[in-house]
Backbone as JSON Lines, residues from 0, in Angstrom:
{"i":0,"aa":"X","n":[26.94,57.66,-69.85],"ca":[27.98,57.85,-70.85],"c":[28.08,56.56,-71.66]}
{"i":1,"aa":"X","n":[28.0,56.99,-73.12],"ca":[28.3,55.32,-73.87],"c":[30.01,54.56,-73.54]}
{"i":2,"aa":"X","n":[29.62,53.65,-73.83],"ca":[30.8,52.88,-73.3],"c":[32.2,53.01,-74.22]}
{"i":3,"aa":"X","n":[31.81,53.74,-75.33],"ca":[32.86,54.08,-76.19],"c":[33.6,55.34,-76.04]}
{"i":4,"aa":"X","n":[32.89,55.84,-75.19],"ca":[33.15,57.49,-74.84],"c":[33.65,58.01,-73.28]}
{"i":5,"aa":"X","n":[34.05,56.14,-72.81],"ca":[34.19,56.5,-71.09],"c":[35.87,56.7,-71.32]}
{"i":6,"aa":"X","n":[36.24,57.31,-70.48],"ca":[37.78,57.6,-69.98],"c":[38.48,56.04,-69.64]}
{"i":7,"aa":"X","n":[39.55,55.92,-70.01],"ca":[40.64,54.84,-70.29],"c":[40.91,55.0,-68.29]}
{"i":8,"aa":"X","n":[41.31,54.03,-67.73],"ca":[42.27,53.63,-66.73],"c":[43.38,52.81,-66.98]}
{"i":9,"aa":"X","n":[43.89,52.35,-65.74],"ca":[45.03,51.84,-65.85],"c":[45.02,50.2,-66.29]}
{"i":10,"aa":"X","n":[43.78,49.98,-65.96],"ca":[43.46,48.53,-65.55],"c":[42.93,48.18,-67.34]}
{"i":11,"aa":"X","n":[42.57,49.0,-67.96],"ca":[42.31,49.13,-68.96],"c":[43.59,49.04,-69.72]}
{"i":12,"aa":"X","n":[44.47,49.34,-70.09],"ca":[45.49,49.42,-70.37],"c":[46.97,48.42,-69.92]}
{"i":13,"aa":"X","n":[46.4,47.42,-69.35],"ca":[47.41,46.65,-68.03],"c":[48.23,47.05,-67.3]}
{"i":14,"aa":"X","n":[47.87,48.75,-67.67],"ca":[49.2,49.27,-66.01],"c":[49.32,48.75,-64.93]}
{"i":15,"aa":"X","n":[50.08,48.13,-64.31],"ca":[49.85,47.75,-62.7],"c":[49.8,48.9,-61.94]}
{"i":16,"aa":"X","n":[49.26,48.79,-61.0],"ca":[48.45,49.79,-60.27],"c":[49.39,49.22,-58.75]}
{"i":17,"aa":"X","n":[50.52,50.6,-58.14],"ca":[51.16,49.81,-57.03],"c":[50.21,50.06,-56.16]}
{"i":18,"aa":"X","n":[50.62,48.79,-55.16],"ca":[49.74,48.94,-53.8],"c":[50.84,50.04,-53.17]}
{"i":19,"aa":"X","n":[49.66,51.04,-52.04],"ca":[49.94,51.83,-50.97],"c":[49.84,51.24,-49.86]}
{"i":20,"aa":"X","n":[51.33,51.08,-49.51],"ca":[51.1,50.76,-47.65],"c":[51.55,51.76,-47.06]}
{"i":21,"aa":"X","n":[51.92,52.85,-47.48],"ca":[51.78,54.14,-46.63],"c":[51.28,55.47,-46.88]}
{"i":22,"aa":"X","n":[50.53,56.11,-46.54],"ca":[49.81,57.17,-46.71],"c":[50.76,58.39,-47.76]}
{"i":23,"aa":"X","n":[51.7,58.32,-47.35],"ca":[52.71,59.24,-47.71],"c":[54.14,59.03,-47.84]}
{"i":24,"aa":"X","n":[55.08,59.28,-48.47],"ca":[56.46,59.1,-49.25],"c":[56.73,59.54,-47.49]}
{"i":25,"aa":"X","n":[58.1,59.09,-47.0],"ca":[58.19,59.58,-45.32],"c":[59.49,59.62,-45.67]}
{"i":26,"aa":"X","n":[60.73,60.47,-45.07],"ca":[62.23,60.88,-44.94],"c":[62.27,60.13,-43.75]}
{"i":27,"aa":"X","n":[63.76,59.13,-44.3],"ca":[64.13,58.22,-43.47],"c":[65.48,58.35,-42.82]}
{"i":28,"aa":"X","n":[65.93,59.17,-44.14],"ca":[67.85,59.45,-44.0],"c":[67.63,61.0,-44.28]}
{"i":29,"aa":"X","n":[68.57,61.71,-43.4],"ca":[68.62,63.22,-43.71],"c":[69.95,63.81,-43.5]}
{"i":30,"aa":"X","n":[70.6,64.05,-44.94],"ca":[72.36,64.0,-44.38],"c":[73.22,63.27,-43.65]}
{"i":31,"aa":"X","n":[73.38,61.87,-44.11],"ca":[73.43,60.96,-43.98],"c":[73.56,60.75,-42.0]}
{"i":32,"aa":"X","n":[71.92,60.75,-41.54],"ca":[71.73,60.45,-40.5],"c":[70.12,59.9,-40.36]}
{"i":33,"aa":"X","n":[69.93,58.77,-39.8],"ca":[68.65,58.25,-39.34],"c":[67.7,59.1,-38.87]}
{"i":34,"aa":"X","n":[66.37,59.39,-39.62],"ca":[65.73,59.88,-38.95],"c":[64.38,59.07,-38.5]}
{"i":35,"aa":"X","n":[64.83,58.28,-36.74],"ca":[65.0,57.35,-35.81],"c":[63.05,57.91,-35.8]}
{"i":36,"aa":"X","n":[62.66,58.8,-35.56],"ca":[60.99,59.3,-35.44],"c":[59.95,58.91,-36.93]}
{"i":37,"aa":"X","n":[60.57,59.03,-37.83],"ca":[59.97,58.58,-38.9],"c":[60.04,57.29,-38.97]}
{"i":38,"aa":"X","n":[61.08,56.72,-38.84],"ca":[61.14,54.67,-39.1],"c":[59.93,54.4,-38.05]}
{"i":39,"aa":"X","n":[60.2,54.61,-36.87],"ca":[59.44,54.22,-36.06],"c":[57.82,54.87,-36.34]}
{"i":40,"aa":"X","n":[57.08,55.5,-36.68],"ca":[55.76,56.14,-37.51],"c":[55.73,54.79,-38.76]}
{"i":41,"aa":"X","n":[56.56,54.44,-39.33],"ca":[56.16,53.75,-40.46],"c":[56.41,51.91,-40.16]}
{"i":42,"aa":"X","n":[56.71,52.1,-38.51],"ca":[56.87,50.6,-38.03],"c":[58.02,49.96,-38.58]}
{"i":43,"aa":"X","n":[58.96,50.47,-39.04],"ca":[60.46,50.34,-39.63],"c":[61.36,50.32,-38.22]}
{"i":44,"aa":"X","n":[62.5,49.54,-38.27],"ca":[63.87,49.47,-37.97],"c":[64.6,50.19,-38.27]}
{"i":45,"aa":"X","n":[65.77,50.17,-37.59],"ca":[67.41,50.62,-38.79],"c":[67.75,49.27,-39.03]}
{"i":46,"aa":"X","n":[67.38,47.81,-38.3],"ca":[68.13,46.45,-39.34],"c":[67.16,46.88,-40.7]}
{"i":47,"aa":"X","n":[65.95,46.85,-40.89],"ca":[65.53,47.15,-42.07],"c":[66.16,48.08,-43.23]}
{"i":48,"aa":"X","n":[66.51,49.22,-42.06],"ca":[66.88,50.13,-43.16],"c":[68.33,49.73,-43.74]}
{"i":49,"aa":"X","n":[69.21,49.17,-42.85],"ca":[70.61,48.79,-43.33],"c":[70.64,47.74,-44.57]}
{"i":50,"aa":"X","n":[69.71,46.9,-43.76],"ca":[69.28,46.02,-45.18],"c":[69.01,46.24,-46.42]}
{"i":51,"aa":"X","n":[67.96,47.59,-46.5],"ca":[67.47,47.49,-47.57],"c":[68.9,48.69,-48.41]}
{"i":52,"aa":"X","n":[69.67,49.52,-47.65],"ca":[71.17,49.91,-48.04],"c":[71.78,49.03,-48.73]}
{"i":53,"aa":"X","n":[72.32,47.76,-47.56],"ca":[73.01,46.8,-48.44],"c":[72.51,46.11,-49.77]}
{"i":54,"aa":"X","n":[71.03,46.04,-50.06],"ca":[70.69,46.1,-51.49],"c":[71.5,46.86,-52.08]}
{"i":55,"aa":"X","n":[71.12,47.95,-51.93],"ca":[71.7,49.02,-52.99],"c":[73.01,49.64,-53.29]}
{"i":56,"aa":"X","n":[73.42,48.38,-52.18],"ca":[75.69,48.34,-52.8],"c":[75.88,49.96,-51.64]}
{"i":57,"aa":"X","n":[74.78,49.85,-50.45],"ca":[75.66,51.31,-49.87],"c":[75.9,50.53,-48.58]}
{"i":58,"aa":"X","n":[77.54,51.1,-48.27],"ca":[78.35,50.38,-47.13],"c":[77.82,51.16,-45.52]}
{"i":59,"aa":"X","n":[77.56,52.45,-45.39],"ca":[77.06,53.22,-45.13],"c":[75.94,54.38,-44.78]}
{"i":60,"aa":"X","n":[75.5,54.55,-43.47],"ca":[74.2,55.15,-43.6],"c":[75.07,56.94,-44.1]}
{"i":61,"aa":"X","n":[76.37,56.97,-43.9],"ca":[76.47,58.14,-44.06],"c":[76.76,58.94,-45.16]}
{"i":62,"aa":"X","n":[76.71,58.02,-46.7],"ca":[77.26,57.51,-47.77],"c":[76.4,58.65,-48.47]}
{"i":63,"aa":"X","n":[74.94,58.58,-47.47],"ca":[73.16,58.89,-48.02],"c":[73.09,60.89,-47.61]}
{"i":64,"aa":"X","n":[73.19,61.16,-48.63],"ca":[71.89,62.87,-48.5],"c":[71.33,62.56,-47.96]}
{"i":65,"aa":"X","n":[70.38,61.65,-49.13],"ca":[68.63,62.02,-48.2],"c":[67.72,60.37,-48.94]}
{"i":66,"aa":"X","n":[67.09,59.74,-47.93],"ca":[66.58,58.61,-48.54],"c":[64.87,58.65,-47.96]}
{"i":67,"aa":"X","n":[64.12,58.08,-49.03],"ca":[62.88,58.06,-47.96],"c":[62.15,56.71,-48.32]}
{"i":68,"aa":"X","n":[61.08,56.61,-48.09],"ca":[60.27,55.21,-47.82],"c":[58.8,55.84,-48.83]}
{"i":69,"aa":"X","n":[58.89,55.22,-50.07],"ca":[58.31,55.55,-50.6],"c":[56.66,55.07,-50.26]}
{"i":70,"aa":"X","n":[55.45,55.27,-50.88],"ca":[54.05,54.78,-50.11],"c":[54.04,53.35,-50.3]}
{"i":71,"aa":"X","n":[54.47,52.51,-51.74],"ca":[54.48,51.07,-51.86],"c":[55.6,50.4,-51.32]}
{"i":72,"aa":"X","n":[56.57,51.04,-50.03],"ca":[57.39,50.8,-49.12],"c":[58.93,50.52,-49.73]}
{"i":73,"aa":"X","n":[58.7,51.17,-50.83],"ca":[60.35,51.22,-51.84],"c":[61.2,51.93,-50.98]}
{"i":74,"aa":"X","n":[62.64,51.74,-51.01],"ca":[63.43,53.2,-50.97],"c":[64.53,53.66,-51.59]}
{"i":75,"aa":"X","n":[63.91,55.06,-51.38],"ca":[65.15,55.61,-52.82],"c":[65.75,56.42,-51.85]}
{"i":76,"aa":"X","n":[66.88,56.14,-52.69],"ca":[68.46,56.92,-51.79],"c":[68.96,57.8,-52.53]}
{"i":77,"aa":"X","n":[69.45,58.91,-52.23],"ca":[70.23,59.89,-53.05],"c":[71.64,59.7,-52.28]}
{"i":78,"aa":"X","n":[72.88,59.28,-52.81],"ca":[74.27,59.05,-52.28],"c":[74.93,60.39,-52.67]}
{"i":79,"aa":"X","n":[76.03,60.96,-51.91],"ca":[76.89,61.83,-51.67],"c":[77.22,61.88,-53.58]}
{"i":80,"aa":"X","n":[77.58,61.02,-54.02],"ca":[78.42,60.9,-55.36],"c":[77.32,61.18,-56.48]}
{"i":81,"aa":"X","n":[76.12,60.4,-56.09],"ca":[75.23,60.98,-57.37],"c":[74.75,62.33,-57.32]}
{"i":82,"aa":"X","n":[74.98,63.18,-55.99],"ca":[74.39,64.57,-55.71],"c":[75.59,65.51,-56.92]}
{"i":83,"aa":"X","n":[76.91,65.32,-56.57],"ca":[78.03,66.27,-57.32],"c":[78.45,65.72,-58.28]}
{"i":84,"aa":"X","n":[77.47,64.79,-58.9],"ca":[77.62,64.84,-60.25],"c":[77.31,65.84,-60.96]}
């Protein structure tokens, strides 16, 4: 293929490209309760997980719907208040 005619990437473009440290997005919080089998699969705590709560201004694991551990080891929380909005 000429080099004018190859398909664009990310790297091409300076997208950063996140690193994967886990195979798969994993459920950590499920109605606001630990789910204690998944942390432990992804080599996680609950001090971790409280921690990474108190980032996010939550006082509470029970505050949380549903939170998970994303593959580049983020986590996103869905809180009681942003659901009934």
């Amino acid at each position: 293929m000429k080099e004018d005619k190859q398909p664009v990437v990310k790297k091409d473009m300076n997208v950063s490209v996140s690193q994967k440290i886990y195979p798969i997005p994993t459920e950590v919080i499920s109605d606001g309760k630990i789910v204690k089998k998944n942390l432990t699969k992804l080599d996680l705590d609950e001090a971790w997980l409280l921690h990474e709560l108190k980032q996010q201004n939550i006082s509470h694991v029970k505050e949380v719907i549903f939170a998970q551990v994303q593959t580049d080891g983020t986590l996103v929380t869905y809180v009681k208040d942003q659901m009934e909005a």
